[in-house]
N, C-alpha and C positions, 0 to 999 in steps of 0.2 A: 378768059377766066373760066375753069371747070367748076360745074359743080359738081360735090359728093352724093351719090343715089344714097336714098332712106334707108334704114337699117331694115333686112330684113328680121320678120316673127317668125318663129314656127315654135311647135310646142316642146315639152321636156322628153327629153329620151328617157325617162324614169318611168316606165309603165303604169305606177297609179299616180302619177302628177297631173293635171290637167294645166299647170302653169304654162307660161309661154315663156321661150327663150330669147332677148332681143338679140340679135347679131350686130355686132357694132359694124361700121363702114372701114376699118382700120383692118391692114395688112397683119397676117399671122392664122395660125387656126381659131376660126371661130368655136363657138365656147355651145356644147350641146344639151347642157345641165342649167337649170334654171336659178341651182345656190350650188355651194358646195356639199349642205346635207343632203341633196339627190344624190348627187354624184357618188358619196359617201354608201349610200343604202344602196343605190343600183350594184356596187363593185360587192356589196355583200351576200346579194341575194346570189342564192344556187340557180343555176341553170336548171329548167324545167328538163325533167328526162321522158322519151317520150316512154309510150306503155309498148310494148311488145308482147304479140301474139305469138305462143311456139308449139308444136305438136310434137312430143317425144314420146319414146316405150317408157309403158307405165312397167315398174318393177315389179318382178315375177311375185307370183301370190300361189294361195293354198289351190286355186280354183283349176288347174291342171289346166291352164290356157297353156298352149306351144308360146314360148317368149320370142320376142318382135313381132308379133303379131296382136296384141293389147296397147293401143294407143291412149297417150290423157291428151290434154290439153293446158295452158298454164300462161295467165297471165303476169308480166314480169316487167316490175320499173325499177330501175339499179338493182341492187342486192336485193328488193323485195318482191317476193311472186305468189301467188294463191293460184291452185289448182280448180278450175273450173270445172274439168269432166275428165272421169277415167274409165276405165275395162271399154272404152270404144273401139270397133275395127276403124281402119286405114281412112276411107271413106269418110265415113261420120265425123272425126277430129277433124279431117280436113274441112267438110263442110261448117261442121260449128265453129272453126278458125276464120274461116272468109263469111261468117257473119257478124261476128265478135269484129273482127277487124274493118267491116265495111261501118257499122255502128260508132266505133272509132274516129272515123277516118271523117264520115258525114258530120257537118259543121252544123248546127240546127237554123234556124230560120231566126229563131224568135230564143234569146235564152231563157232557160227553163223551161220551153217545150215538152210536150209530151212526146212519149217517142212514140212512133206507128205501128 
């Protein structure tokens, strides 16, 4: 006589659930959603986009700067982006990019941390 192993738990694949999903012991895909309103809300939410850092020529101006040589900077999540820093040389954008981005990219400790 076999016996069936216990259902494993594990929790909801829905991001703000903190339910647990039981797995039954019975052949088939098990079931990753805790109801079917998870499953419902998770298929709705948009994918997070990440933020991207870009450095491009800021558009010529009054200021008789030689053009490609005035760099901005521009931070950009889908269609939407806010200019951080412009009339910079080459240098500079790139350094404010790699710090903008390492700030990014660093995961904090503690959330709502103060940053360094």
């Amino acid at each position: 006589m076999s016996r069936q192993p216990a259902p494993a738990t594990r929790r909801c694949a829905q991001p703000d659930c903190p339910n647990p999903v039981i797995r039954p012991a019975r052949r088939g895909r098990p079931p990753i959603y805790c109801s079917p309103t998870c499953r419902a809300q998770a298929k709705r939410r948009p994918p997070t986009r990440p933020v991207l850092v870009e450095i491009d020529h800021d558009p010529p101006n009054s200021q008789h700067r030689p053009a490609g040589r005035v760099w901005l900077v521009r931070l950009r999540r889908g269609p939407r982006t806010v200019t951080v820093a412009s009339g910079l040389g080459h240098t500079s954008a790139e350094s404010l990019a790699a710090q903008i981005t390492a700030i990014l990219r660093t995961p904090s400790a503690t959330p709502g941390a103060a940053i360094d």
